[in-house]
N, CA, C and O of each residue as an XYZ file, in Angstrom:
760
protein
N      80.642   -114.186     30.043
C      81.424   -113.119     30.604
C      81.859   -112.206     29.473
O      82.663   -112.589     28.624
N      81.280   -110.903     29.470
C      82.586   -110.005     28.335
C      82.965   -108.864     29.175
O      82.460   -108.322     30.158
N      83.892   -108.697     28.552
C      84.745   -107.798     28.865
C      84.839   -106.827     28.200
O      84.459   -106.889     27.031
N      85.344   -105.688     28.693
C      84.753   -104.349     28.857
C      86.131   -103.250     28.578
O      86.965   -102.960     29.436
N      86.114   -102.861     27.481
C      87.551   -101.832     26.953
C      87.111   -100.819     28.044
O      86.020   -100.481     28.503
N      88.706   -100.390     28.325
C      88.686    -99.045     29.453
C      88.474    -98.096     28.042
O      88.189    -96.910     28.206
N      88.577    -98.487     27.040
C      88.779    -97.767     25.789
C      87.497    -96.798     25.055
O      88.004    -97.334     24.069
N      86.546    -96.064     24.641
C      85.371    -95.771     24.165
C      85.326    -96.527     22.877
O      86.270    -96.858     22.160
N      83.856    -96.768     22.701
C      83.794    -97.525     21.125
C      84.705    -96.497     20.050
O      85.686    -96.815     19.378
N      84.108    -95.336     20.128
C      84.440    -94.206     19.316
C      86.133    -93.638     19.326
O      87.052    -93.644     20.145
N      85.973    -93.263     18.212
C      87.576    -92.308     17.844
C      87.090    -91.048     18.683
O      86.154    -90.479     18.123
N      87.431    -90.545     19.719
C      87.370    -89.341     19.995
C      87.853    -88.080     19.537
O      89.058    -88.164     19.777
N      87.699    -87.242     19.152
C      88.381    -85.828     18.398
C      89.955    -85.320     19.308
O      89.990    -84.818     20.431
N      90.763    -85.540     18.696
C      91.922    -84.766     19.586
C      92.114    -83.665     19.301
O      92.102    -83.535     18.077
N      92.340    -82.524     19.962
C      92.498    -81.768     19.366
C      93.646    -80.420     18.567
O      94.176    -79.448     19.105
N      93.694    -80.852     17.257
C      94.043    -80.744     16.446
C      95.535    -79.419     17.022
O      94.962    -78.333     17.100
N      96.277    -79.325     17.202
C      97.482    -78.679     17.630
C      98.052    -78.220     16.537
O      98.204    -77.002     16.447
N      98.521    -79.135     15.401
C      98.797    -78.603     14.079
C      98.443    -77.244     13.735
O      99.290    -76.374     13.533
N      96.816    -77.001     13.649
C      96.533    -75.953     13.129
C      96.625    -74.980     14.030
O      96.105    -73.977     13.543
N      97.203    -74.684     15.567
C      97.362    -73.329     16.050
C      99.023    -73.312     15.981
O      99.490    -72.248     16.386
N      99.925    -74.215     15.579
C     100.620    -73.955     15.322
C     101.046    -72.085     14.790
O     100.210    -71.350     14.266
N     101.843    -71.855     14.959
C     102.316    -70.032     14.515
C     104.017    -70.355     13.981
O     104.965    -70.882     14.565
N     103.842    -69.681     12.404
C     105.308    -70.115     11.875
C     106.342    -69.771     12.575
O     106.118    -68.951     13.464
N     107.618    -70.217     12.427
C     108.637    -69.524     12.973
C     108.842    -68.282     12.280
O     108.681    -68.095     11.074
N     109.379    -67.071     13.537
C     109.115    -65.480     12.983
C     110.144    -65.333     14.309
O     110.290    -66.281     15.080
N     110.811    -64.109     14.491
C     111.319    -63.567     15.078
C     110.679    -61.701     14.963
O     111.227    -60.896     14.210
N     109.470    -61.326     15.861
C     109.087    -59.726     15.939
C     110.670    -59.020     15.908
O     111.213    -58.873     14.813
N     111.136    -58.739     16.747
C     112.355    -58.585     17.804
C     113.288    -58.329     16.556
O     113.744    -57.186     16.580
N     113.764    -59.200     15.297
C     114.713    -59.004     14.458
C     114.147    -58.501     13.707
O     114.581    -57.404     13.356
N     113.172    -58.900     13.207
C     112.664    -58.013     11.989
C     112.545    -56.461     12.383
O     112.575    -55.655     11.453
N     112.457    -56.148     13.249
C     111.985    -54.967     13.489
C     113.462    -54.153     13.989
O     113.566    -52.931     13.879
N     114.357    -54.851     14.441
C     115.987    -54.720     14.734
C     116.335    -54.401     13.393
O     117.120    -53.455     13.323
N     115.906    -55.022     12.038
C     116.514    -55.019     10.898
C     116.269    -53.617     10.291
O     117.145    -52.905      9.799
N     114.717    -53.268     10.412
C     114.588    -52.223      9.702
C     114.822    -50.560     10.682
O     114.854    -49.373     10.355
N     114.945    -51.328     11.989
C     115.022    -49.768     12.607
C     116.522    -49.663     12.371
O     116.967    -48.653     11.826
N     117.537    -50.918     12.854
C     118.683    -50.402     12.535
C     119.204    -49.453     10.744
O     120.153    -48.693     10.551
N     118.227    -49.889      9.847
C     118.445    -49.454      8.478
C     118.068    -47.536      8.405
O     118.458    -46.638      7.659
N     117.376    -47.574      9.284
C     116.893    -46.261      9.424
C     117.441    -45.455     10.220
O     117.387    -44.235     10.065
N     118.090    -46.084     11.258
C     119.312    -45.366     12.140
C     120.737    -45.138     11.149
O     121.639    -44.306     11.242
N     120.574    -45.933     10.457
C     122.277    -45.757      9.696
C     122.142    -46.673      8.495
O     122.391    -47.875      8.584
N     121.637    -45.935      7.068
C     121.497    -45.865      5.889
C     122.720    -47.006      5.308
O     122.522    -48.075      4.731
N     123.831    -46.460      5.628
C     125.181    -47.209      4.886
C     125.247    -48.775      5.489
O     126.153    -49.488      5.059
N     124.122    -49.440      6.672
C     124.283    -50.726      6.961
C     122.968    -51.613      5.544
O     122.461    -52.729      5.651
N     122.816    -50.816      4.620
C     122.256    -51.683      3.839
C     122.911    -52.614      2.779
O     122.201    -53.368      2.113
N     124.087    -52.574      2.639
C     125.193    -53.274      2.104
C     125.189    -54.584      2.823
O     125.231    -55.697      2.298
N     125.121    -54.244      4.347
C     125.361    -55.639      4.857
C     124.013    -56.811      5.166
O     124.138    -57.964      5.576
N     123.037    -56.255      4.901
C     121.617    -56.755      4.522
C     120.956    -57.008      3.022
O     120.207    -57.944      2.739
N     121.331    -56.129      2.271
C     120.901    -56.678      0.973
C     120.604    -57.439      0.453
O     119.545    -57.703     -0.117
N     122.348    -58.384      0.669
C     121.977    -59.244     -0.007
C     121.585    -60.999      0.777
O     121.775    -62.140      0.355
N     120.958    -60.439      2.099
C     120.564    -61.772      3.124
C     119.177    -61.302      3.382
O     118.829    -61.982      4.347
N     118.484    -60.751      3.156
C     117.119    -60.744      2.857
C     116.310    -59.845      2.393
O     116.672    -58.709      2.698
N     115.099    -59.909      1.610
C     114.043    -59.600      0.714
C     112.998    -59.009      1.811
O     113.119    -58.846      3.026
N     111.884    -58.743      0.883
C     110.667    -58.523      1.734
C     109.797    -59.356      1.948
O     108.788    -59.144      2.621
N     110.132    -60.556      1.318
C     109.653    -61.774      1.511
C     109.972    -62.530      2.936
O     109.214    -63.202      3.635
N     111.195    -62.228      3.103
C     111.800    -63.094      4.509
C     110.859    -62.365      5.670
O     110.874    -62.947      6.754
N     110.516    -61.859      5.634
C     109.811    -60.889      6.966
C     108.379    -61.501      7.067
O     107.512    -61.353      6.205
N     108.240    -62.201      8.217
C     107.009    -62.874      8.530
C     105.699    -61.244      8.722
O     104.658    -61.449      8.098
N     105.726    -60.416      9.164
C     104.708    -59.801      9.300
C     104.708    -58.807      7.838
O     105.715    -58.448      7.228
N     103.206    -58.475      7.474
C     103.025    -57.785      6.309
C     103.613    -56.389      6.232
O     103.957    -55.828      5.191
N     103.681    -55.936      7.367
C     103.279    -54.117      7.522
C     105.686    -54.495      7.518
O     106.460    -53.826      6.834
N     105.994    -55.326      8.194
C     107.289    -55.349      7.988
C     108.146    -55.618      6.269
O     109.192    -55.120      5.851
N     107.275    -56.502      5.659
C     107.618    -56.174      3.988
C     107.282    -55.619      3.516
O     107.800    -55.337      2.435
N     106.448    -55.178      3.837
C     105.913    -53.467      2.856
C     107.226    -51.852      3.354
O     107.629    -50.972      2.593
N     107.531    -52.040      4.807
C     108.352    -51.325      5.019
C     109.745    -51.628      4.369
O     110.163    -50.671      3.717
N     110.809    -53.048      4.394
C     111.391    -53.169      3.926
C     111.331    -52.786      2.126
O     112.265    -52.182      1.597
N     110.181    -53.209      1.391
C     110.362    -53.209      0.238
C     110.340    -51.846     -0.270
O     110.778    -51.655     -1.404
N     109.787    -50.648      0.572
C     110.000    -49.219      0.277
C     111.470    -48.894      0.570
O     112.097    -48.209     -0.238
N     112.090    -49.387      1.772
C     113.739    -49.457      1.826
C     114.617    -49.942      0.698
O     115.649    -49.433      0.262
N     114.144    -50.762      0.414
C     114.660    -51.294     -0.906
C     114.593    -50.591     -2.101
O     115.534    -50.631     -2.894
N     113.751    -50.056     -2.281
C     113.261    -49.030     -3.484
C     114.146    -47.692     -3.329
O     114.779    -47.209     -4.268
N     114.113    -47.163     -2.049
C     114.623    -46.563     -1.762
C     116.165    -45.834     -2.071
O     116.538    -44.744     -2.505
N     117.129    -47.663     -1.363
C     118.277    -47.694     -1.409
C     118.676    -47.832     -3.047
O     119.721    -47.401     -3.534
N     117.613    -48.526     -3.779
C     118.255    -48.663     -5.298
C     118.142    -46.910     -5.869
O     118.937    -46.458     -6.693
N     117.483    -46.431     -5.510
C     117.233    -45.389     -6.042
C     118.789    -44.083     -5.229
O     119.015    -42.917     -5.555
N     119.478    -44.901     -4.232
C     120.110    -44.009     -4.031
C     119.320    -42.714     -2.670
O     119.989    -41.887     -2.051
N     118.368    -42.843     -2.587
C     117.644    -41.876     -1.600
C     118.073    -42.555     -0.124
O     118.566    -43.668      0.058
N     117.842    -41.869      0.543
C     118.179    -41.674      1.877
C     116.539    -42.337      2.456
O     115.545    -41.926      1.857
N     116.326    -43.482      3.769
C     115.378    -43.824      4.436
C     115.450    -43.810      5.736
O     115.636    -44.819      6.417
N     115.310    -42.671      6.170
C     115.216    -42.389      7.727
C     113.261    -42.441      7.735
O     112.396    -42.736      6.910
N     113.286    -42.013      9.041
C     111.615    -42.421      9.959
C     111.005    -41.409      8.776
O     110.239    -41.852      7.920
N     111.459    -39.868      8.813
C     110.525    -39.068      7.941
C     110.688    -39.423      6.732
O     109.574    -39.820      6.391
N     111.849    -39.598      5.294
C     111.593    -40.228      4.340
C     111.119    -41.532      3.995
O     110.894    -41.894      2.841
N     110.961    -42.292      5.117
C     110.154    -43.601      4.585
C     108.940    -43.536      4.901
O     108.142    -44.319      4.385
N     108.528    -42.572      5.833
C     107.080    -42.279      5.939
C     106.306    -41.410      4.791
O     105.082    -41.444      4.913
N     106.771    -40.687      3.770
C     106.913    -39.657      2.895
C     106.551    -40.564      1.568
O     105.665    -40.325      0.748
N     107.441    -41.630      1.577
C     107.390    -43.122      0.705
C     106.280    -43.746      0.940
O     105.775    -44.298     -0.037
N     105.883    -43.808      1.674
C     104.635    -44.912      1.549
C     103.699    -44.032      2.132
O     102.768    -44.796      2.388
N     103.354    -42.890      2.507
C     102.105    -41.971      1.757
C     101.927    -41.998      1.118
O     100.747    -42.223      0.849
N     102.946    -41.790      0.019
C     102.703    -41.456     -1.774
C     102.395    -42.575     -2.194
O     101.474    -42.536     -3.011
N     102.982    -44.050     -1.861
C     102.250    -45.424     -2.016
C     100.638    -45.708     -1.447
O      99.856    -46.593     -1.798
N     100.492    -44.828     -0.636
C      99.381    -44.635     -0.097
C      99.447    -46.182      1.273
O      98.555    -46.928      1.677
N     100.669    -46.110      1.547
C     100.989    -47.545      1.921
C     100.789    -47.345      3.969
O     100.304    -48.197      4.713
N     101.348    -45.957      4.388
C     101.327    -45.799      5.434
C     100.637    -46.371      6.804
O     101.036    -46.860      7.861
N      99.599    -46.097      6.306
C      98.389    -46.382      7.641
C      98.785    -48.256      7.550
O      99.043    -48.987      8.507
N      98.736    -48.513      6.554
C      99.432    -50.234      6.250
C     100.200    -50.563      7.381
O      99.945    -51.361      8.282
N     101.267    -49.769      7.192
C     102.330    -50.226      8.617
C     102.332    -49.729      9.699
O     103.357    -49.851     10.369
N     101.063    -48.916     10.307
C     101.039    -48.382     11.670
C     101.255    -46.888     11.731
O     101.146    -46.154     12.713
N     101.669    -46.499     10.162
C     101.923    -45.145     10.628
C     102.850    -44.628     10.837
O     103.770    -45.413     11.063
N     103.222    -43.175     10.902
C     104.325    -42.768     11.389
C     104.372    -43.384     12.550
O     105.296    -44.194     12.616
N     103.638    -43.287     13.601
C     104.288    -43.227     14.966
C     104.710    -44.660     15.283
O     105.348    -44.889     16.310
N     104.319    -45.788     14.295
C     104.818    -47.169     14.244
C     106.492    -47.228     13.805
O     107.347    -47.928     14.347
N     106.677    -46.317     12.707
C     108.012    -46.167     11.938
C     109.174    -45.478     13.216
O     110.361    -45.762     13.382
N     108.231    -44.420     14.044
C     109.024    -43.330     14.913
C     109.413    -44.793     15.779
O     110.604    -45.082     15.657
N     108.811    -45.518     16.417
C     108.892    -46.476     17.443
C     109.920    -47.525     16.782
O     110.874    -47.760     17.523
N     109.932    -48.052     15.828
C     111.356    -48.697     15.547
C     112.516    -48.292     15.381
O     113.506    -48.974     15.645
N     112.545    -47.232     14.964
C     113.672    -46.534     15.042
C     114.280    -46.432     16.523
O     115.454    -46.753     16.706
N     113.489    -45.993     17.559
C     113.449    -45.478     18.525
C     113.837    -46.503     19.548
O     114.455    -46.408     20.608
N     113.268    -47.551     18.889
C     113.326    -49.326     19.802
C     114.699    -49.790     19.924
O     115.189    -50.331     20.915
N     115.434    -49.452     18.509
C     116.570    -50.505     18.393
C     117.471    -49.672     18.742
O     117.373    -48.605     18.137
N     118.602    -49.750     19.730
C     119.512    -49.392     20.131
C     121.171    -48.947     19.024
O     121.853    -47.932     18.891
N     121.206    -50.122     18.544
C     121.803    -49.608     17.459
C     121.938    -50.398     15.970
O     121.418    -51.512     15.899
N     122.305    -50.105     15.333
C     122.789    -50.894     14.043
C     124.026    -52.054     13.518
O     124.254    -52.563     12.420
N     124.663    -52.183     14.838
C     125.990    -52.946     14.668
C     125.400    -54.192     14.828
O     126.282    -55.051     14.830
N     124.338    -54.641     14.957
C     124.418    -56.113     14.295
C     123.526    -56.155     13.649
O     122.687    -57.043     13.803
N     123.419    -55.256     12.760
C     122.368    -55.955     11.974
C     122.633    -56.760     11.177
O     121.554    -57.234     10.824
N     123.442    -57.244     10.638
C     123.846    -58.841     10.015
C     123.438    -59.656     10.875
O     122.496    -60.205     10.304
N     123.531    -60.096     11.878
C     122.905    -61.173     12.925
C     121.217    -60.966     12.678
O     120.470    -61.879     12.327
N     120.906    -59.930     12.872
C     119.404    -59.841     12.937
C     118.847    -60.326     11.495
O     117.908    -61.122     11.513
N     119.253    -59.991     10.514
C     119.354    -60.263      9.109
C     119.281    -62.092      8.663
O     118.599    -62.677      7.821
N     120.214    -62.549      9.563
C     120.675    -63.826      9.923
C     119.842    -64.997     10.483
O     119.756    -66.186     10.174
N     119.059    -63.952     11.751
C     117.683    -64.400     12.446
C     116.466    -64.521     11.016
O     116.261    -65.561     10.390
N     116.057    -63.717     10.855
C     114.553    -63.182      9.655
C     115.055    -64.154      8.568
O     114.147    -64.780      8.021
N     116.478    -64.453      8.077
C     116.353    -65.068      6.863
C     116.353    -66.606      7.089
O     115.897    -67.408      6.275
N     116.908    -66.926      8.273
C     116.314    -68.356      8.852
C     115.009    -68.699      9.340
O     114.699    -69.860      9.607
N     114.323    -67.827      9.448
C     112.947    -68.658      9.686
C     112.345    -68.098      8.527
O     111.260    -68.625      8.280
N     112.711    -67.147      7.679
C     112.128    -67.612      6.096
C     112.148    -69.087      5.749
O     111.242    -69.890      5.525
N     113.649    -69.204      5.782
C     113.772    -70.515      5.087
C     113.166    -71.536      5.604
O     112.963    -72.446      4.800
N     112.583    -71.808      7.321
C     112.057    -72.663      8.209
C     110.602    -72.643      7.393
O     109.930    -73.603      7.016
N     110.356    -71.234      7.256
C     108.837    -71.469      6.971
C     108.827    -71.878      5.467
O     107.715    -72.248      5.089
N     109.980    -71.901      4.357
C     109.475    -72.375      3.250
C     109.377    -73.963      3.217
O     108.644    -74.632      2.488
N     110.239    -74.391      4.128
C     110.610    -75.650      4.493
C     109.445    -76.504      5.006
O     109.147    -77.670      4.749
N     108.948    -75.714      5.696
C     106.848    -75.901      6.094
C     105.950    -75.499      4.880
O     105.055    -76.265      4.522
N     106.092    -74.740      4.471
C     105.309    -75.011      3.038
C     105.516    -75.959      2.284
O     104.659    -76.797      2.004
N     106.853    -75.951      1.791
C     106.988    -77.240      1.122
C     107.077    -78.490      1.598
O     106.966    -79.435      0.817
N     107.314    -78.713      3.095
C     107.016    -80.170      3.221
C     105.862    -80.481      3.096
O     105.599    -81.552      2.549
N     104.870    -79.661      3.554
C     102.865    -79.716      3.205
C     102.603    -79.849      1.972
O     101.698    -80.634      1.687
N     103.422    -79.016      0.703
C     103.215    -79.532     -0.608
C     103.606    -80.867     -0.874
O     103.028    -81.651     -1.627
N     104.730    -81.092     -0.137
C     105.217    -82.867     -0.529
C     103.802    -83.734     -0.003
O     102.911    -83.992     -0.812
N     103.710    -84.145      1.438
C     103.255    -84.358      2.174
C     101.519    -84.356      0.858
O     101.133    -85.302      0.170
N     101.171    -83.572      0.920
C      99.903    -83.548     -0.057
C     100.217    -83.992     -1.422
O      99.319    -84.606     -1.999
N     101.468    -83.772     -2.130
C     100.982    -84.539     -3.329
C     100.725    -86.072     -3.091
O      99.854    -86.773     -3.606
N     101.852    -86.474     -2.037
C     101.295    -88.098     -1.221
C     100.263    -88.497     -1.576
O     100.099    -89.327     -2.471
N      99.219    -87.845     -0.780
C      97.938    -87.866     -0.684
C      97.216    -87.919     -2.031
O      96.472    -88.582     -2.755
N      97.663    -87.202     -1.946
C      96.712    -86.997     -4.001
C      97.459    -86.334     -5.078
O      97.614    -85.158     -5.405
N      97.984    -87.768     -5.644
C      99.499    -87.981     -6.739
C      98.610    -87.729     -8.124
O      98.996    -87.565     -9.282
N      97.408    -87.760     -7.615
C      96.123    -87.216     -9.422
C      97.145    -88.055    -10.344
O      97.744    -87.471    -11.247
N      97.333    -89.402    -10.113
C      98.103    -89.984    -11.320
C      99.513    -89.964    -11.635
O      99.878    -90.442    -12.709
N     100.245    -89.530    -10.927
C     101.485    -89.345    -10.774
C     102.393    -90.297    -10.299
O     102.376    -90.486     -9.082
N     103.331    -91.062    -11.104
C     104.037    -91.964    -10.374
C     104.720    -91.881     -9.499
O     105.066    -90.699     -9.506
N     105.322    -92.509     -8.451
C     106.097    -92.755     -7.203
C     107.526    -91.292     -7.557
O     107.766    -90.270     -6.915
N     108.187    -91.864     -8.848
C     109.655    -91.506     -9.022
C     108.832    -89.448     -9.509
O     109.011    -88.307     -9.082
N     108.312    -89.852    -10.161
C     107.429    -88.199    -10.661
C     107.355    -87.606     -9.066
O     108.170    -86.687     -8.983
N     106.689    -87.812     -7.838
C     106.054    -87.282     -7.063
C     108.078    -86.940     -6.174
O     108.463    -85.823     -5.828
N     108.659    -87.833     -6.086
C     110.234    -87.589     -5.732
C     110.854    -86.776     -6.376
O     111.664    -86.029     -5.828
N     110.632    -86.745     -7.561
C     111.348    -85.390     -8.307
C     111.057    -84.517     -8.025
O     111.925    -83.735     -7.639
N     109.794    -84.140     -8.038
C     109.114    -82.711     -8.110
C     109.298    -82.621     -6.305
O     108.969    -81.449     -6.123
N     109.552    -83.054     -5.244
C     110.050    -83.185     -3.975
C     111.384    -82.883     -3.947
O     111.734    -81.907     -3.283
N     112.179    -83.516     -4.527
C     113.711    -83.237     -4.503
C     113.993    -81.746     -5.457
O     114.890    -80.985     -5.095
N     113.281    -81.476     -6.491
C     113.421    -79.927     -6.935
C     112.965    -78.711     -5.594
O     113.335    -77.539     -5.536
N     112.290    -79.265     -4.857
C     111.573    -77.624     -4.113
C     112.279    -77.656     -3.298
O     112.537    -76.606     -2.711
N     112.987    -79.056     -2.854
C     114.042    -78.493     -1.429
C     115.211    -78.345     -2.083
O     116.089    -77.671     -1.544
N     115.469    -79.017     -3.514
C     117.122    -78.209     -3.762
C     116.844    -76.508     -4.196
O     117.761    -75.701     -4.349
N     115.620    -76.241     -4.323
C     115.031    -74.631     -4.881
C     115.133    -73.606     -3.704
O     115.036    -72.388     -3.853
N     115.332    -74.223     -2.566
C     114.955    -73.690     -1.101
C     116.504    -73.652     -0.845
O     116.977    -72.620     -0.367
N     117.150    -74.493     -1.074
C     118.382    -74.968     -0.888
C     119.496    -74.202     -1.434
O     120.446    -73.883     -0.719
N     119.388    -73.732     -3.318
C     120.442    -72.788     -3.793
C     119.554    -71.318     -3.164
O     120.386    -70.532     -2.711
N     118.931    -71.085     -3.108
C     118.676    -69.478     -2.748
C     119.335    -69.657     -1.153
O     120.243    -68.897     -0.817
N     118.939    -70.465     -0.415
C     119.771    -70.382      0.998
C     121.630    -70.280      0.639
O     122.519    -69.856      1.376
N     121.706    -70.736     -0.488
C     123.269    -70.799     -0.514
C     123.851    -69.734     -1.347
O     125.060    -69.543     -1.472
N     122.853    -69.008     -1.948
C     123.070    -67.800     -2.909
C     123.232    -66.875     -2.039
O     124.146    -66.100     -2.320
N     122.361    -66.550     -0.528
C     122.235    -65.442      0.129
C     123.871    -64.900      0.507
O     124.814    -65.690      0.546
N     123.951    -64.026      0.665
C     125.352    -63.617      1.599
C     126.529    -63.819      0.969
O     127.510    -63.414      1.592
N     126.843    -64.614     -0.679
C     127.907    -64.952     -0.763
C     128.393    -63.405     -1.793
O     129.535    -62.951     -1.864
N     127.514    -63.010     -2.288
C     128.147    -61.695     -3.550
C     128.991    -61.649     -4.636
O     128.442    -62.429     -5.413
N     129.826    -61.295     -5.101
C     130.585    -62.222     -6.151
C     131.628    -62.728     -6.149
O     132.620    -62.317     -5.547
N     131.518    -64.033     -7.065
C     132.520    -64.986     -6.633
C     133.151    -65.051     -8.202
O     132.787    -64.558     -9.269
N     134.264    -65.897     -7.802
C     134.608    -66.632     -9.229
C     134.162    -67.566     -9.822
O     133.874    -68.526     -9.108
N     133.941    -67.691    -11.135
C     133.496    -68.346    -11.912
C     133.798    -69.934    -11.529
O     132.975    -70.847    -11.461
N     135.094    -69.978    -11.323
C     135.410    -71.307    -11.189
C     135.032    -72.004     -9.428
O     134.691    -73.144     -9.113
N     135.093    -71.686     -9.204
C     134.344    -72.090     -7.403
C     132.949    -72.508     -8.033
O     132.526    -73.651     -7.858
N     132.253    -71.588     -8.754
C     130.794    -71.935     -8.890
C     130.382    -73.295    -10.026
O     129.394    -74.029    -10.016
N     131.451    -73.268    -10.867
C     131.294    -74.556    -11.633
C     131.359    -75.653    -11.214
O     130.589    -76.532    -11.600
N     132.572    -75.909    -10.065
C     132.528    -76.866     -9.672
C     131.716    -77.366     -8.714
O     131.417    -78.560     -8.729
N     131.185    -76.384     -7.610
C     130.242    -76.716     -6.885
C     129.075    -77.089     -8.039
O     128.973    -78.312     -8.138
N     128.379    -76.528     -8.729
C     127.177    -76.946     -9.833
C     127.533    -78.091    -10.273
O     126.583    -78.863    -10.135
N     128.717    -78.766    -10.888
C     128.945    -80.030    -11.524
C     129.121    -81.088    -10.423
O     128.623    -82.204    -10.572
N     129.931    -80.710     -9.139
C     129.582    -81.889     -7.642
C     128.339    -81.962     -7.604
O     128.036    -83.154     -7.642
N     127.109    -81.076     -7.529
C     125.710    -81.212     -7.106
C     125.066    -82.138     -8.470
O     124.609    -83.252     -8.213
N     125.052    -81.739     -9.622
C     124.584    -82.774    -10.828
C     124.850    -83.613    -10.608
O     123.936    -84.426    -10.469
N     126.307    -84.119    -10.392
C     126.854    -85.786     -9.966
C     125.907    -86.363     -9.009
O     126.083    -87.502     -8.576
């Protein structure tokens, strides 16, 4: 008598979900962030210093921010026609859709009073998605430590999330006193 697996001999292929995965991104804020910046110039104080052009999951959205940025250091004014004016001369335009892409955010976001929240949104799923990069870097040196001991492969693990960790805690705070910051740095060494 044998018996008979409901089971196939074979590993069957599952299929793989991981890779259609799509990072965390918010369209909706990012695009809240920079139209509100272009509706009202003086809300870049309250964005500055909570995200980069890095935090912005789509390309054509950090290329726009980082001309805002250039912009604001320089003191110039970035409404729809001067930031379109900016990245002609970068030759950057057609990059982000164009004027009539720039006219449409502006045009989209209703207003500028929260853009700290929206700011708030974009710089948390930065940090989500570095948090996915670097767990895949952990996760892979696992895999292939090329010679690396156990306590080596934990260090270099415990540096990228405390690296992920002070820039998340740097964002938004602006300047502080000296002494707040020592002691937090000497609790964290301990």
């Amino acid at each position: 008598m044998t018996f008979e697996s409901p089971l196939p001999d074979y590993d069957e292929p599952e299929t793989d979900y991981d890779q259609l995965r799509i990072p965390p991104h918010s369209v909706q804020a990012e695009q809240s962030v920079i139209g509100g910046l272009m509706l009202d110039n003086s809300t870049w104080d309250q964005v500055a210093d909570r995200v980069g052009p890095e935090d912005f999951y789509r390309r054509e959205h950090q290329l726009i921010f980082g001309v805002i940025r250039i912009l604001a250091d320089e003191q110039k004014p970035f409404d729809v026609v001067t930031l379109a004016e900016e990245l002609e001369r970068r030759e950057e335009l057609d990059d982000v859709g164009g004027l009539p892409y720039l006219a449409a955010l502006a045009e989209d976001t209703p207003s500028a009073a929260n853009i700290r929240a929206y700011a708030d949104i974009v710089r948390e799923h930065s940090v989500t998605r570095q948090l996915i990069r670097v767990g895949t870097e952990i996760a892979e040196s696992g895999f292939r430590p090329e010679g690396r001991k156990v306590a080596e492969l934990l260090d270099e693990a415990e540096n990228k999330v405390f690296q992920i960790a002070e820039q998340r805690n740097r964002e938004g705070e602006g300047f502080q006193p000296i002494k707040g910051l020592l002691a937090r740095a000497i609790d964290r060494i301990e």
